[in-house]
N, C-alpha and C positions, 0 to 999 in steps of 0.2 A: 830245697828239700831233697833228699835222699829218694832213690822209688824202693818204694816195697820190694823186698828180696827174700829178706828172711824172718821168722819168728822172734821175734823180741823175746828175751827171759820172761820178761812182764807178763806177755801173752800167754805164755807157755803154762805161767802158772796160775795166771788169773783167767785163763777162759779155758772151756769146755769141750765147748763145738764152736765151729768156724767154716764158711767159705767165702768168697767171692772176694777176699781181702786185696788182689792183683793191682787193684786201680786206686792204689793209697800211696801218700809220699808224707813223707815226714822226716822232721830232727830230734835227735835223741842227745838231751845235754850230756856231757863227758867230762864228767866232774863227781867228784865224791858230796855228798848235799849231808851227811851226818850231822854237820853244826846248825842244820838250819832248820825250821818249823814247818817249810816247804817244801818237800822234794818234788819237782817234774821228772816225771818219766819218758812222756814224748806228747809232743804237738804233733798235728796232722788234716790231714784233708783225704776227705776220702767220696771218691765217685763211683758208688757201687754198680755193681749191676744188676738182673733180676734175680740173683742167686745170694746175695751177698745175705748172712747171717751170722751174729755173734751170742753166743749162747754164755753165760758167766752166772757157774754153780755158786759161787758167791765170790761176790767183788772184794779183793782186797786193797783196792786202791777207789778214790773219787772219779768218775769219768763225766766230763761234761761236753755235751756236744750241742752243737748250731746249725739249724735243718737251715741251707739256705735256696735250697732249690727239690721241687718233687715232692714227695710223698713217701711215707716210712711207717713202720708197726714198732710198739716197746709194750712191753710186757716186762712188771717193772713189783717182785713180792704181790703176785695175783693179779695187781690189775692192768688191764689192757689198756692202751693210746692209740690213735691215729695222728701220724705229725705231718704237720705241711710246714711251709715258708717259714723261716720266722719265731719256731717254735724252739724251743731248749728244756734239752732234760739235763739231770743231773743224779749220775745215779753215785750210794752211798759205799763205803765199806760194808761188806756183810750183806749188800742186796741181792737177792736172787733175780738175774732179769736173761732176758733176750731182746734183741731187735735186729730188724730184719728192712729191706726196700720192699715197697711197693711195687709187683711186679711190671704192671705197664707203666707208673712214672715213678724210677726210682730214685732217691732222694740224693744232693750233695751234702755234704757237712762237712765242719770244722771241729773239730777233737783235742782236748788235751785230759792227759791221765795224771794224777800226782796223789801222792801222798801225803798227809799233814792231820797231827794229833789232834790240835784243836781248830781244825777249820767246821768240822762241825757244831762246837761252841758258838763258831760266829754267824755260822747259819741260825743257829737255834734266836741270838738276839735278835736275828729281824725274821722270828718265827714263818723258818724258813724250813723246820727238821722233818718235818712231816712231806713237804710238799717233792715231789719229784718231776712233772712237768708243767713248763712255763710259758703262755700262750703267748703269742705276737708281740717277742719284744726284740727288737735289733740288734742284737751285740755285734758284727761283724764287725765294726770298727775295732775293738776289742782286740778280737781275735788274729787281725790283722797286726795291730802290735805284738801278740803272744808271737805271731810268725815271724817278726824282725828280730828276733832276742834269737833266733838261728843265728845270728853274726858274733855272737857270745855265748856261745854254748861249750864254749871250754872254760869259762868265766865263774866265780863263785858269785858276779854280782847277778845270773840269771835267777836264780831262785831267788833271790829281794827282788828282783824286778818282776818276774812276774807273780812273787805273792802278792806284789801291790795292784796287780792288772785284776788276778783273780779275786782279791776281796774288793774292787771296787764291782767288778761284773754282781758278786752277791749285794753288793750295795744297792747295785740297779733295779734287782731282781726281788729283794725287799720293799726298794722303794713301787718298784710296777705293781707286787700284788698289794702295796697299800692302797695307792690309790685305783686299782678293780675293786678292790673292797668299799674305798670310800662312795665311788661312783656308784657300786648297786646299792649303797646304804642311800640313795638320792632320792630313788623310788621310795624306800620308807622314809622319806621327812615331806617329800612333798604328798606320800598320803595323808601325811598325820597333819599337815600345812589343810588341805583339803577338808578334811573331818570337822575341823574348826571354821570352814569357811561356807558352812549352809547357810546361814545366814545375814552374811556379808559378802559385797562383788570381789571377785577376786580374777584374776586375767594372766596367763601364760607370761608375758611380759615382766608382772610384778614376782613372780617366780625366779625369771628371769635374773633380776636383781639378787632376789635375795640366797640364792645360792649361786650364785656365778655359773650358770650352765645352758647354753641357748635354749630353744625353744626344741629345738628338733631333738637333741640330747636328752632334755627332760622327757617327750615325747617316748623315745626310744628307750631310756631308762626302767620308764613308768610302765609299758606294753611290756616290758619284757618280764616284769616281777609280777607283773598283775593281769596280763594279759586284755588288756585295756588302756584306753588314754587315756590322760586328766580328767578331759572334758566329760567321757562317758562316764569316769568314774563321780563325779562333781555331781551328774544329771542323775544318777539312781541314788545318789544318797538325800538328794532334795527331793525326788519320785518318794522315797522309802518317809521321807521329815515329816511332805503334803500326806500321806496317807495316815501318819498318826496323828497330825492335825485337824484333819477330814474327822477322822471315827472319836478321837478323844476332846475334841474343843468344839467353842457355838464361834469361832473365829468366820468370816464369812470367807467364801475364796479368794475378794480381791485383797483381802487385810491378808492371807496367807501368800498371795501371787508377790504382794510387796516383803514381803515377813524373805521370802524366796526371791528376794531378787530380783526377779522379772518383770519387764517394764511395763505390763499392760497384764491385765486379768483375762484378756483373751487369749494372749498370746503363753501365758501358763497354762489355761484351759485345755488348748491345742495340744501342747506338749505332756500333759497327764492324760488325756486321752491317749493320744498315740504311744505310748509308754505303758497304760495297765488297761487299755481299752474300753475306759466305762469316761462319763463325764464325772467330776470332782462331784458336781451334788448327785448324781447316781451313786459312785462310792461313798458318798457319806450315809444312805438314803439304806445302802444295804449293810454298811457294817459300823457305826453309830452306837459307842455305848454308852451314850448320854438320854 
């Protein structure tokens, strides 16, 4: 790759403000791209420094870039990002943004600029149009290829080669936020799995099974949307079942301790004391509307 020298056309006309650009190298294909649905403007790598800022009054081209080291700011039509490792934005034609390094760890990245009519179409099928940053997914390998198609950059086959890099990266990127989506929808089925399970045993394990997702996963899942585990959450909704058993039924507590699951009438006892602080026949004794 080429070092950084001069201003690109590109740049010139697609950004605003600018510094710190000195520690960038890149290839710029040399080729007329008119026939093609993809135009690349320029691949790159860029090691900023603590100064490094690009400001762009509105993008006329897609930029997508690969934080692969440090720490970086975007600001991106309003809203603000913090990006580390691993992170990928992609910003649109027509988007107002900036981004900038993080001054004491500033980030490395992998950059390419291109234009293409309907690449935001094919963003839009893996409802993709809205979203502009994209958390912990690894493209480098990716990118890595975009950097080899420098040996063909006089070539009219670069643009087919790398549209087909670039809509497989969107492939990836659809398929990542499907399944972060699938994964927090986990948390609502194993509540709703839960809700149905006061009155039958039910165990991490058999969870396990039936969503394919270990123990700690679901765990983690489950705390995260609800701010609690399984288990605690399991225990208040059977604390909440005993107490309308308690006040609305002549059920006695061990016929409720078993109705609950629990192996022993003492050992539910123990557990609804220490849970609402009275014994089962005391709450019944004080709120009974039979």
């Amino acid at each position: 790759m080429e070092k950084y020298e001069e201003y690109s056309s590109i740049r010139k006309e697609d950004i605003s403000d600018f510094r710190g650009l000195k520690k960038e190298r890149f290839f710029t294909p040399r080729i007329s791209s008119d026939i093609h649905p993809l135009e690349v403007s320029k691949v790159g790598i860029t090691n900023p420094d603590p100064d490094y800022y690009i400001k762009r009054s509105q993008s006329r081209c897609f930029v997508l870039e690969y934080v692969v080291s440090g720490r970086g700011h975007l600001k991106v039509n309003g809203e603000k990002y913090v990006l580390g490792a691993n992170d990928v934005y992609l910003i649109h034609p027509g988007d107002k943004c900036e981004y900038y390094s993080d001054k004491k760890h500033p980030y490395q990245k992998y950059w390419i600029n291109f234009r293409s009519y309907f690449f935001a179409d094919f963003l839009k099928t893996y409802k993709l149009g809205q979203q502009r940053v994209f958390r912990n997914i690894d493209i480098s390998e990716d990118f890595k290829r975009l950097f080899a198609l420098e040996q063909i950059a006089d070539s009219d086959d670069l643009c087919l080669y790398a549209s087909a890099i670039l809509y497989e990266i969107a492939f990836k990127l659809g398929i990542h936020v499907k399944e972060k989506n699938t994964v927090s929808s986990i948390a609502a089925r194993v509540k709703s799995e839960l809700e149905h399970s006061i009155d039958v045993p039910v165990a991490l394990e058999s969870l396990e099974k039936k969503f394919y997702r270990t123990k700690s996963d679901i765990i983690k899942q489950f705390k995260k949307a609800y701010g609690t585990t399984p288990h605690a959450y399991l225990l208040s909704l059977r604390v909440q079942a005993a107490k309308n058993l308690l006040a609305n039924t002549k059920k006695t507590t061990k016929e409720i301790a078993e109705y609950l699951c629990y192996s022993s009438e003492y050992h539910f006892s123990n557990m609804f004391k220490s849970k609402v602080g009275v014994s089962p026949k005391e709450y019944r004794k004080n709120n009974s509307q039979i």
